[in-house]
N, C-alpha and C positions, 0 to 999 in steps of 0.2 A: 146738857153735857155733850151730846153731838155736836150741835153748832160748833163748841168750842174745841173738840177734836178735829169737826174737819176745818176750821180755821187755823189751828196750830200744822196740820198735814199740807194745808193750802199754804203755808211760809215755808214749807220745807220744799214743799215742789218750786216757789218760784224761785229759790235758791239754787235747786238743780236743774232748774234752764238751761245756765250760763255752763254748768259742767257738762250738761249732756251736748253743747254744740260748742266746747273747747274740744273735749276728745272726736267730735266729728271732725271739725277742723284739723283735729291731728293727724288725725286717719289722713285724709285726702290728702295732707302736706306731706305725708311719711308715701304713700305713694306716687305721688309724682316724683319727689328725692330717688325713690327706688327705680323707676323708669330711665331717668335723669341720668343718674350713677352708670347707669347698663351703658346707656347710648353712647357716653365718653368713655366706658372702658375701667370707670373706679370702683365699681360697685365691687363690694368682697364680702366674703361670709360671714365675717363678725358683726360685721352692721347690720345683715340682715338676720342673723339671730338675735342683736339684741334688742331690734326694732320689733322683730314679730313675738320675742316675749314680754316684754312691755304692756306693747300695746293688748296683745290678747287677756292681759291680765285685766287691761283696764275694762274690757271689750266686757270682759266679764261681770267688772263690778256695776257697771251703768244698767247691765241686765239683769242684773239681780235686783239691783234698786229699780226700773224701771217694772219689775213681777209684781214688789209688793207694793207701790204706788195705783198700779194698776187694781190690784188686792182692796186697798183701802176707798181707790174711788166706786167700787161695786158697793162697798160698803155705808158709806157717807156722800155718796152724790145726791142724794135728796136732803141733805143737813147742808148745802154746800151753799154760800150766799150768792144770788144773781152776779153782784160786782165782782167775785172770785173767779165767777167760770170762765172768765178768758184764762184766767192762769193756768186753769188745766188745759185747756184746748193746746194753749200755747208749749205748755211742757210735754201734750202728747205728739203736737208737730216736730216738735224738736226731736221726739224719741222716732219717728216715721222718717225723719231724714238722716239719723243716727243709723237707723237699720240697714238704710241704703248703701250709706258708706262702711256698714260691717259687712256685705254682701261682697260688694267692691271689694275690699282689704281680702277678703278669704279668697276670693279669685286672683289678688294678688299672690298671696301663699301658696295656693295651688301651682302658679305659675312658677314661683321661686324655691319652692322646696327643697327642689334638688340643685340648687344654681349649681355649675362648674366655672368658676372664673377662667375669663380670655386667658390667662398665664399655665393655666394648670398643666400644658401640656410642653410646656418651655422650659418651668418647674423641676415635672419630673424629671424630662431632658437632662439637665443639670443633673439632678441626685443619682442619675442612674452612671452618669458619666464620672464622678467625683466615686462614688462607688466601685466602678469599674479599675479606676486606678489605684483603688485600695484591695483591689482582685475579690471581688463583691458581684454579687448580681442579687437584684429584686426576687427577694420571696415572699410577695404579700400584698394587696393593695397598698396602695399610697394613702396616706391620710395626713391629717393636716387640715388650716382652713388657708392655707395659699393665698395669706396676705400677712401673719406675722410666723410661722412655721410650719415644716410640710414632715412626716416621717416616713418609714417603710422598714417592716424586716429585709433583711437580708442574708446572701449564705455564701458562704466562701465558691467562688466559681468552678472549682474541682469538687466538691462537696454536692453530694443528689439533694435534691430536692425534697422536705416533708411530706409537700403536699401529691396529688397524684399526677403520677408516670406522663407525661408527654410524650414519650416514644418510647422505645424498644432500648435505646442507648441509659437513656433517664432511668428506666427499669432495674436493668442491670446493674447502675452504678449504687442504686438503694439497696439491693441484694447485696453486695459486695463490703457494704458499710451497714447492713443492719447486725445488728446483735440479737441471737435468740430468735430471729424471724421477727424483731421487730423494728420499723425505721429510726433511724437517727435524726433528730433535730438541730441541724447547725445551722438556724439564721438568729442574727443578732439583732438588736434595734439601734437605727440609725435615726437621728432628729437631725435635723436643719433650721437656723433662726432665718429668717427671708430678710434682709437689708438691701434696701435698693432694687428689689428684685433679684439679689442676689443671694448665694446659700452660705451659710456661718455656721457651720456643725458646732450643736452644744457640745458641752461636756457634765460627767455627770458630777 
């Protein structure tokens, strides 16, 4: 009954060869792409979220199966037929250079976690100016992934600010518009579709 277990586990493993050095493959080819994209200037954040949730999912699953394989050959390696053992050797080379390229990919991540696209500062440029002539000014970071829309609260430019007092002027203008000793909040949200690089305010 052994034999025949670790002969049915031994077709599964040499099944998962070929998967565990396609997602290697993918790995490396999703990182050079990522480099690539930087150097010319296209790389953007949605490609890099849905590249690093993808793959970390897959990253996962190869490790899970790669735990219980590992699991079953402590088990069955002396059930395991001479002619078979290359196929583990082989599925465990595969999972050694699999490890290498997840090593690799997380120092990718690390690297890219926080990308700020080349634009983002041209971007808000824009929003702030398009804003300004609707008598607006930025109350809030910017967000957005600054490749199909970017937003920001905003507050009418005579209007104090929620957040806290920058100066002495700021101070006073929130005293003077709170109610009750409490601040007023008047920023609104602005969104922007990016075409061309260019800003396209939704509507709701």
């Amino acid at each position: 009954m052994s034999e025949e277990l670790a002969t049915k586990f031994t077709r599964e493993v040499r099944q998962q060869i070929e998967v565990v050095k396609g997602t290697t493959n993918i790995l490396k080819k999703t990182s050079q792409k990522i480099e690539e994209l930087d150097k010319t200037g296209e790389l953007n954040i949605p490609f890099l979220k849905k590249a690093f949730e993808n793959y970390f999912s897959e990253i996962e699953e190869r490790e899970k199966e790669s735990k219980r394989f590992r699991h079953l050959f402590s088990i069955y390696e002396q059930d395991i037929q001479p002619v078979n053992r290359g196929v583990w050797d082989d599925y465990f080379y595969a999972v050694k250079l699999f490890n290498i390229s997840v090593t690799d990919f997380r120092t990718m991540h690390k690297k890219y976690k926080d990308y700020q696209p080349k634009n983002k500062g041209e971007l808000e440029a824009k929003a702030r100016k398009l804003l300004l002539a609707k008598g607006f000014l930025p109350d809030s970071y910017f967000e957005g992934d600054y490749a199909t829309w970017i937003g920001v609260y905003a507050r009418p430019k005579d209007k104090p600010t929620y957040l806290d007092a920058n100066d002495y002027e700021e101070s006073l203008l929130q005293e003077k518009y709170s109610q009750n000793g409490f601040k007023q909040d008047f920023s609104e949200w602005f969104e922007w579709e990016i075409v061309n690089n260019e800003l396209v305010e939704t509507k709701d």
